[in-house]
mmCIF file of the C-alpha atoms, coordinates in Angstrom:
data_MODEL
# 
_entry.id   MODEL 
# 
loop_
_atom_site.group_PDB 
_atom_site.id 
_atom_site.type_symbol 
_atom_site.label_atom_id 
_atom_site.label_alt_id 
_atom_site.label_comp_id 
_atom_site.label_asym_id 
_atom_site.label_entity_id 
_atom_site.label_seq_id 
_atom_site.pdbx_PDB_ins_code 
_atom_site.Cartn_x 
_atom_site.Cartn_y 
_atom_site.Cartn_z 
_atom_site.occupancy 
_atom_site.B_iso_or_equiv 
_atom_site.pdbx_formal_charge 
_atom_site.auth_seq_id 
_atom_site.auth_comp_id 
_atom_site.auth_asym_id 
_atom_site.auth_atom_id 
_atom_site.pdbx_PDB_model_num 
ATOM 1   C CA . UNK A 1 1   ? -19.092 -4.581  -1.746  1.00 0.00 ? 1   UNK A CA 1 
ATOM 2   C CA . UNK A 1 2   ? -16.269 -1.888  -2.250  1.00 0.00 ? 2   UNK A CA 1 
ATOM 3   C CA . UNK A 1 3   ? -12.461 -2.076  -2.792  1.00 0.00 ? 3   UNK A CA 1 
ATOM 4   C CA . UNK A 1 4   ? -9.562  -1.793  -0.018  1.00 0.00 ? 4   UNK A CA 1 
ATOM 5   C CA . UNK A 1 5   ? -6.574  0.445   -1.535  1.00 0.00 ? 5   UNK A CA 1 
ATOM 6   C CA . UNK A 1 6   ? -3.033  -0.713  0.088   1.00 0.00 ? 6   UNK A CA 1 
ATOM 7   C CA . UNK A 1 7   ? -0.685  2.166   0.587   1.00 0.00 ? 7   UNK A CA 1 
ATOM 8   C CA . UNK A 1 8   ? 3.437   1.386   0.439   1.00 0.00 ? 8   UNK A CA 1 
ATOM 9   C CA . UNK A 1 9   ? 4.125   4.881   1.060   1.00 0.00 ? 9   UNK A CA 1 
ATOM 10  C CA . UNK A 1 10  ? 7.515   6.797   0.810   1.00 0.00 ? 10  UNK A CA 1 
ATOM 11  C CA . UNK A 1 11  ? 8.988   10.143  0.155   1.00 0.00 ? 11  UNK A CA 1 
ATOM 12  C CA . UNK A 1 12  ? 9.790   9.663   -3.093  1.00 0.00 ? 12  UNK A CA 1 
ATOM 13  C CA . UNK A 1 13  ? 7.073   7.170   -4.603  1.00 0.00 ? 13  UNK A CA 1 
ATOM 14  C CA . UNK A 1 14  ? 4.156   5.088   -3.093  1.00 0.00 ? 14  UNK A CA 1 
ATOM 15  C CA . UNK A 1 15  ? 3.459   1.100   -3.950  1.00 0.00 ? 15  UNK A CA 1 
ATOM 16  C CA . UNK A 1 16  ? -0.343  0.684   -4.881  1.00 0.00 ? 16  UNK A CA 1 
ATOM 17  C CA . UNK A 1 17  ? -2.308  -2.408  -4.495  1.00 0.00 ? 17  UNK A CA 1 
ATOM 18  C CA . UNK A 1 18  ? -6.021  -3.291  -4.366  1.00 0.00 ? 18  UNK A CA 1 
ATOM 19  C CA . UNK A 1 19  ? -8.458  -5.571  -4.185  1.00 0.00 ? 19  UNK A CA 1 
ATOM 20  C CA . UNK A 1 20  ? -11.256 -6.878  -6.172  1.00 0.00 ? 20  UNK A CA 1 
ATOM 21  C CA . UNK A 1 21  ? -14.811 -5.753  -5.001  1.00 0.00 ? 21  UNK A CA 1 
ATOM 22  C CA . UNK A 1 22  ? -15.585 -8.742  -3.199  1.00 0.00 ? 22  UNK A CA 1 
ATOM 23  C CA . UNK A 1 23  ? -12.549 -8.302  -1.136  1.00 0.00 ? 23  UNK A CA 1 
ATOM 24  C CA . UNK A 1 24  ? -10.875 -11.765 -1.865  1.00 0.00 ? 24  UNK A CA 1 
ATOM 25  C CA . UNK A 1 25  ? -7.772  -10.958 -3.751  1.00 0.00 ? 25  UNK A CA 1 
ATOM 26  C CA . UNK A 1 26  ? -4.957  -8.075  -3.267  1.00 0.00 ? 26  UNK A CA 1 
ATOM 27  C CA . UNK A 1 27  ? -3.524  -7.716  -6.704  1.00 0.00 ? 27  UNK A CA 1 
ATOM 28  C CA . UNK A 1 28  ? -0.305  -5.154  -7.639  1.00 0.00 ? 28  UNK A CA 1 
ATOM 29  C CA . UNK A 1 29  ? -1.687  -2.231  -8.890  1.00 0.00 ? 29  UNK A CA 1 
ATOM 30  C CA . UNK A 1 30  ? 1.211   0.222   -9.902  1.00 0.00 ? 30  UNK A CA 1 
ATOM 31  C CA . UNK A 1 31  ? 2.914   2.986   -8.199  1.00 0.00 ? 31  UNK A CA 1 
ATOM 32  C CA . UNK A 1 32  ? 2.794   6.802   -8.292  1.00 0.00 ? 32  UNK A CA 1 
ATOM 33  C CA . UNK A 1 33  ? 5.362   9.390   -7.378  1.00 0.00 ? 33  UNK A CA 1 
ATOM 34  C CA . UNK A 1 34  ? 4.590   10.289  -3.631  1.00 0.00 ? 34  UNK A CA 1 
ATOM 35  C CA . UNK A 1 35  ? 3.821   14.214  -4.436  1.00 0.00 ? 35  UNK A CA 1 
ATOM 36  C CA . UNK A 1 36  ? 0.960   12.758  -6.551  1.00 0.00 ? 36  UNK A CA 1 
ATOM 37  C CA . UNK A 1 37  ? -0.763  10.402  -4.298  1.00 0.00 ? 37  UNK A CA 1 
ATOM 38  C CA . UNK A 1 38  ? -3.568  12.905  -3.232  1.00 0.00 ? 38  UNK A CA 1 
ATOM 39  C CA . UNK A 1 39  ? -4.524  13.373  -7.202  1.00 0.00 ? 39  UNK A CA 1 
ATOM 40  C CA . UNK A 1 40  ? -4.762  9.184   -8.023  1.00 0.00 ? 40  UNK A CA 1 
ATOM 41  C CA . UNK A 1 41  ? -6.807  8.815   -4.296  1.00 0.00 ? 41  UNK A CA 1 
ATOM 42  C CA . UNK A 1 42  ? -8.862  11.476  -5.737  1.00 0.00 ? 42  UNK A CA 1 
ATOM 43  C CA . UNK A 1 43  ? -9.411  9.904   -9.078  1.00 0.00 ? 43  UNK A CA 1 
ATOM 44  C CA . UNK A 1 44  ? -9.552  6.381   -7.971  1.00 0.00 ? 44  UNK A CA 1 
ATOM 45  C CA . UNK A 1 45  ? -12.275 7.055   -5.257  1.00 0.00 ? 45  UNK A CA 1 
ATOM 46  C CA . UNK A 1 46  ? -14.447 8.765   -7.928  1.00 0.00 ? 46  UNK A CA 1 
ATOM 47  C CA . UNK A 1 47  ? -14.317 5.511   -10.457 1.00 0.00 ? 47  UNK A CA 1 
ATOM 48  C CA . UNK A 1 48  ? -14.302 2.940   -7.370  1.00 0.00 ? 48  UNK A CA 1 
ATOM 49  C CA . UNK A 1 49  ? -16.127 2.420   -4.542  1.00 0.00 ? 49  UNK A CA 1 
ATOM 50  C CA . UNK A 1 50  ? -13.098 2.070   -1.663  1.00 0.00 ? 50  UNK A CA 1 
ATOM 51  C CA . UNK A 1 51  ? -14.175 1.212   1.572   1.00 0.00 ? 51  UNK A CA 1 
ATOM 52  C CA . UNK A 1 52  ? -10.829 1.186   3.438   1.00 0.00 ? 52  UNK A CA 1 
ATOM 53  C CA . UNK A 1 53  ? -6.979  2.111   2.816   1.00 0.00 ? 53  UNK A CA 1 
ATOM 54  C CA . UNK A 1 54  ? -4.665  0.888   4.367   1.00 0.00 ? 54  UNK A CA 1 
ATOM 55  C CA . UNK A 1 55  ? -1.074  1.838   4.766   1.00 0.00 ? 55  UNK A CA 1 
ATOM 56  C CA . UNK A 1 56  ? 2.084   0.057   5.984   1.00 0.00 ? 56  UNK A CA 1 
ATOM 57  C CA . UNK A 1 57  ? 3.021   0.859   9.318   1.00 0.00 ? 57  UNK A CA 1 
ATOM 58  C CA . UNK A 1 58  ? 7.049   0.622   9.344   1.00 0.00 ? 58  UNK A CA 1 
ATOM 59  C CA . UNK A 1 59  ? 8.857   -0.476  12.090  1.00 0.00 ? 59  UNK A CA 1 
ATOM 60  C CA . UNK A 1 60  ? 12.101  -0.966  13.046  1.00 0.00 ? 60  UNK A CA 1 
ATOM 61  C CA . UNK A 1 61  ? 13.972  -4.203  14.126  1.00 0.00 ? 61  UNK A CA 1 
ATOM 62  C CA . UNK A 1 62  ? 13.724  -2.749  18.016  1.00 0.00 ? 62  UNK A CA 1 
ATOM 63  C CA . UNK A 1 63  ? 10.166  -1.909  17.363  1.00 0.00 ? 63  UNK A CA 1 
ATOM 64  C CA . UNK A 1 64  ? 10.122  1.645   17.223  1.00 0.00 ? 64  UNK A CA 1 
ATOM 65  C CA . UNK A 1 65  ? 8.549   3.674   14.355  1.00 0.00 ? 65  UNK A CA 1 
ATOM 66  C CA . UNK A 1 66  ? 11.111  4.348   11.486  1.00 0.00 ? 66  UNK A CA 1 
ATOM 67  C CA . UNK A 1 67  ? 11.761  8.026   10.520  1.00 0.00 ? 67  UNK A CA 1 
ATOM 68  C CA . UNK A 1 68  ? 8.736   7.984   7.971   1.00 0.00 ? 68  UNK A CA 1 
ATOM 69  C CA . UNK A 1 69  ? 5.960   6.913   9.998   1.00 0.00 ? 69  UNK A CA 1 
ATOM 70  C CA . UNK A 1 70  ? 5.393   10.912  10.915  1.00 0.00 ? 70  UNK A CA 1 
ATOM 71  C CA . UNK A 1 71  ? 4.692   11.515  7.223   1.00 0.00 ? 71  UNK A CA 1 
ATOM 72  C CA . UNK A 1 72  ? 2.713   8.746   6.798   1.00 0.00 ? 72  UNK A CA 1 
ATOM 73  C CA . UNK A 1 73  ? 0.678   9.408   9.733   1.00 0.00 ? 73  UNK A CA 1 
ATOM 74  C CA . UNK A 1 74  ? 0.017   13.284  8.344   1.00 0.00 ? 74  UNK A CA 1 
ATOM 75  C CA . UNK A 1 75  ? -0.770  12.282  4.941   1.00 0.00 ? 75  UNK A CA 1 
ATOM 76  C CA . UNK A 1 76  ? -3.571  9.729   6.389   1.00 0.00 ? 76  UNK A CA 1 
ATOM 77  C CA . UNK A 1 77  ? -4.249  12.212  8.449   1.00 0.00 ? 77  UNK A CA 1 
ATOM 78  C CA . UNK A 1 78  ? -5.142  14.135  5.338   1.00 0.00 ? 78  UNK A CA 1 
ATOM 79  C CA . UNK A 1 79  ? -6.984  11.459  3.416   1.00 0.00 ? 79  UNK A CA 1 
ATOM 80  C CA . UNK A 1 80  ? -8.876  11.034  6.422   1.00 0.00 ? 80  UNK A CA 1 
ATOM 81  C CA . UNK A 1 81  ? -10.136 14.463  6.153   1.00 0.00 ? 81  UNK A CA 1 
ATOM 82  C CA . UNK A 1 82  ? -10.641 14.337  2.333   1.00 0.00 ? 82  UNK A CA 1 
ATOM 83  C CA . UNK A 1 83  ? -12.712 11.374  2.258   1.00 0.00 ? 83  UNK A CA 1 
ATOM 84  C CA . UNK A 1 84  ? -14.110 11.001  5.510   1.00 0.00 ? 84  UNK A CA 1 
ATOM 85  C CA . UNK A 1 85  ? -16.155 7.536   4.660   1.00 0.00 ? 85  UNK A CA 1 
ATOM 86  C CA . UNK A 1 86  ? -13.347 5.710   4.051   1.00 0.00 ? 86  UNK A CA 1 
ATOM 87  C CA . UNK A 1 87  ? -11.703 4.051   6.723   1.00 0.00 ? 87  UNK A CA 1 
ATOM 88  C CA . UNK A 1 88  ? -8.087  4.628   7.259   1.00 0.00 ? 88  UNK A CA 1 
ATOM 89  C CA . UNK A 1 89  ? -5.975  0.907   8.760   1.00 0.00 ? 89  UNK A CA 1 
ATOM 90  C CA . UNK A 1 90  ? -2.263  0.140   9.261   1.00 0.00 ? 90  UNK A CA 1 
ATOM 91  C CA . UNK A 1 91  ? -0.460  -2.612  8.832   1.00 0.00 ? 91  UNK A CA 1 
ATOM 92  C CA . UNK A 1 92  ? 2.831   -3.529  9.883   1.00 0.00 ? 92  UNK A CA 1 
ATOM 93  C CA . UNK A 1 93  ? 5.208   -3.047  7.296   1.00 0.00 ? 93  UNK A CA 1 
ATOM 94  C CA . UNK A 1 94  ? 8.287   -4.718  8.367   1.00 0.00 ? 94  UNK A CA 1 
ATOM 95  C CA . UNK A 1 95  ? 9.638   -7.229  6.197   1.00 0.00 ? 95  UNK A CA 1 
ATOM 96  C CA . UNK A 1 96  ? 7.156   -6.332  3.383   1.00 0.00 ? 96  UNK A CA 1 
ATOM 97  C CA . UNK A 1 97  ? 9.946   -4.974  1.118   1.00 0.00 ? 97  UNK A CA 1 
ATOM 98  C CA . UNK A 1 98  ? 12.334  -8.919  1.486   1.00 0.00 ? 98  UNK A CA 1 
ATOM 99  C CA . UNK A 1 99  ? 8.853   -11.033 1.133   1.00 0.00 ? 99  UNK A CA 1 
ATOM 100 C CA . UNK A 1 100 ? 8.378   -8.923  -1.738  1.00 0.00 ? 100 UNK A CA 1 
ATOM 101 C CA . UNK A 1 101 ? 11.342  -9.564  -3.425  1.00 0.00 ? 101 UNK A CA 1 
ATOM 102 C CA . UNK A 1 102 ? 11.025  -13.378 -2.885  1.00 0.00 ? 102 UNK A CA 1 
ATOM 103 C CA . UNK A 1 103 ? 7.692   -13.492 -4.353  1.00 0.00 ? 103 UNK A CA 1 
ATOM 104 C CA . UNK A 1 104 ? 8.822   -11.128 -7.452  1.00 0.00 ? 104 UNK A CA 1 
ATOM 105 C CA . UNK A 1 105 ? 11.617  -14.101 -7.798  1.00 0.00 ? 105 UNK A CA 1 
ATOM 106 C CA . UNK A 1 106 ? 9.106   -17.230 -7.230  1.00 0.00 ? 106 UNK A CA 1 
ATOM 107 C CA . UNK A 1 107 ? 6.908   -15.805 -9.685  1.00 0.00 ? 107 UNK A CA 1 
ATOM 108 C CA . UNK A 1 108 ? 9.958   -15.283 -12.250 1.00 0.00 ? 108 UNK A CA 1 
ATOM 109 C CA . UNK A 1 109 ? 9.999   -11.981 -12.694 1.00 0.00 ? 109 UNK A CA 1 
ATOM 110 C CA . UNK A 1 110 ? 13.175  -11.455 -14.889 1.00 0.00 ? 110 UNK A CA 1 
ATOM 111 C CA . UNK A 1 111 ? 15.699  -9.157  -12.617 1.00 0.00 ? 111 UNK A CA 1 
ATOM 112 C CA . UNK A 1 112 ? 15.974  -6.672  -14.829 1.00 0.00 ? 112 UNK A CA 1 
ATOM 113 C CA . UNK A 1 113 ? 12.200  -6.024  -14.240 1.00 0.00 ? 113 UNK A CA 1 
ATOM 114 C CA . UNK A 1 114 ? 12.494  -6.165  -10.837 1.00 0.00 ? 114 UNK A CA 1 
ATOM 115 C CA . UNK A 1 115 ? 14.997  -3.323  -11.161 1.00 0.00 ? 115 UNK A CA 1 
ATOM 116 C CA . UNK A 1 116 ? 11.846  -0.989  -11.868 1.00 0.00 ? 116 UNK A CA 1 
ATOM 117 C CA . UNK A 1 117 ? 10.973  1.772   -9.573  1.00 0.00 ? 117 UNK A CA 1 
ATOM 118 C CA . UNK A 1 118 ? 8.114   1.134   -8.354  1.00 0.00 ? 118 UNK A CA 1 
ATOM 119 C CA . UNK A 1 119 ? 7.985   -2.778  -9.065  1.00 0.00 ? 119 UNK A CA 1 
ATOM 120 C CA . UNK A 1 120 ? 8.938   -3.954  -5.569  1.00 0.00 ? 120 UNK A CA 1 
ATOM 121 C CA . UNK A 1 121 ? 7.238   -0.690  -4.013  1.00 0.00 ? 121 UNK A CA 1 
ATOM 122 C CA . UNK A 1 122 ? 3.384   -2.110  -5.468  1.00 0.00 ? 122 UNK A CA 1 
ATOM 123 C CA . UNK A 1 123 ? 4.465   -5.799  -4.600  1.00 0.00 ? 123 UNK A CA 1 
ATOM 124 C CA . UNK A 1 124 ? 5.261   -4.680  -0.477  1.00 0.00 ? 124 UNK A CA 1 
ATOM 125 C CA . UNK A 1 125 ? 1.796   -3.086  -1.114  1.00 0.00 ? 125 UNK A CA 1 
ATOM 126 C CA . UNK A 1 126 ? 0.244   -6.466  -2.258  1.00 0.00 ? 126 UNK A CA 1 
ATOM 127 C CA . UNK A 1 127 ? 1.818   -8.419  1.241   1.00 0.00 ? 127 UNK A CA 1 
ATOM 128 C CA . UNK A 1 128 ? 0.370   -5.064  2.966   1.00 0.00 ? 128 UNK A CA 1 
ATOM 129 C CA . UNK A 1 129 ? -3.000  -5.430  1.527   1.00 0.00 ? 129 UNK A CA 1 
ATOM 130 C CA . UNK A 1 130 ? -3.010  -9.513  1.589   1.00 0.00 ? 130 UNK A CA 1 
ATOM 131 C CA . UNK A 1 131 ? -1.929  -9.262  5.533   1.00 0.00 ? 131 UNK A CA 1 
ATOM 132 C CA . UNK A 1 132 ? -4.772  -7.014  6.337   1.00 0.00 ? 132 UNK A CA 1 
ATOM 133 C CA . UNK A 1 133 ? -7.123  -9.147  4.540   1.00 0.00 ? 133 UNK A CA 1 
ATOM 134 C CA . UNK A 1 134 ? -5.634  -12.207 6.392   1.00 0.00 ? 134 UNK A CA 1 
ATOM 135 C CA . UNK A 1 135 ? -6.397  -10.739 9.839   1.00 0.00 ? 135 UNK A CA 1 
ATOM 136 C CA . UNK A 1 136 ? -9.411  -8.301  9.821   1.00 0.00 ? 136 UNK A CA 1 
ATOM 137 C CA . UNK A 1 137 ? -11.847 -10.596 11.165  1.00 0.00 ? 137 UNK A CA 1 
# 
């Protein structure tokens, strides 16, 4: 089998999370500043085989699209046309970034870690990647 990436995207950096190649576990895998996104997909796909990526779809509370969701759709617009065997899913963001937090606290990660850019950003990308996984079949 192949990997599924999990996108946390925003403007200024972008959560990362994947899973292993049978598909069974989303683990944290970092985060990179949002203008380099296109150069780790690049470098990721050529060392793994990825299968799908998925990105958070954010909503808000009244269920419209945030503000962001037109830059997320262009850049997997983009992706799409860069690596046109890999699928490209979304996943409904919305309370990614609390559940996050809690499980960064049940798992006692010291707050001062949790201060970390990116730290919370690659955990909401874990619950993205670990909700797709719950309900794709």
């Amino acid at each position: 089998m192949s990997r599924i990436l999990a996108i946390d995207y925003g403007a200024k950096r972008c959560g990362l999370a994947e899973t292993d190649d049978l598909q069974i576990v989303a683990s944290r895998l970092g985060m990179v500043p949002a203008e380099e996104l296109m150069d780790f997909l690049k470098g990721y796909i050529q060392k793994h085989k990825c299968e799908t990526i998925v990105f958070g779809e954010p909503f808000r509370a009244s269920g419209e699209h945030s503000d962001i969701w037109t830059e997320i759709e262009a850049f997997a617009k983009k992706v799409k046309e860069r690596f046109p065997d890999i699928n490209i899913a979304f996943v409904d963001e919305r309370f990614s970034s609390k559940m996050a937090m809690e499980s960064l606290i049940q798992a006692g990660v010291k707050k001062s870690k949790r201060r970390e850019k990116g730290m919370l950003d690659a955990q909401s990308a874990t619950i993205i990647l670990q909700d797709y996984l719950n309900h794709r079949y």
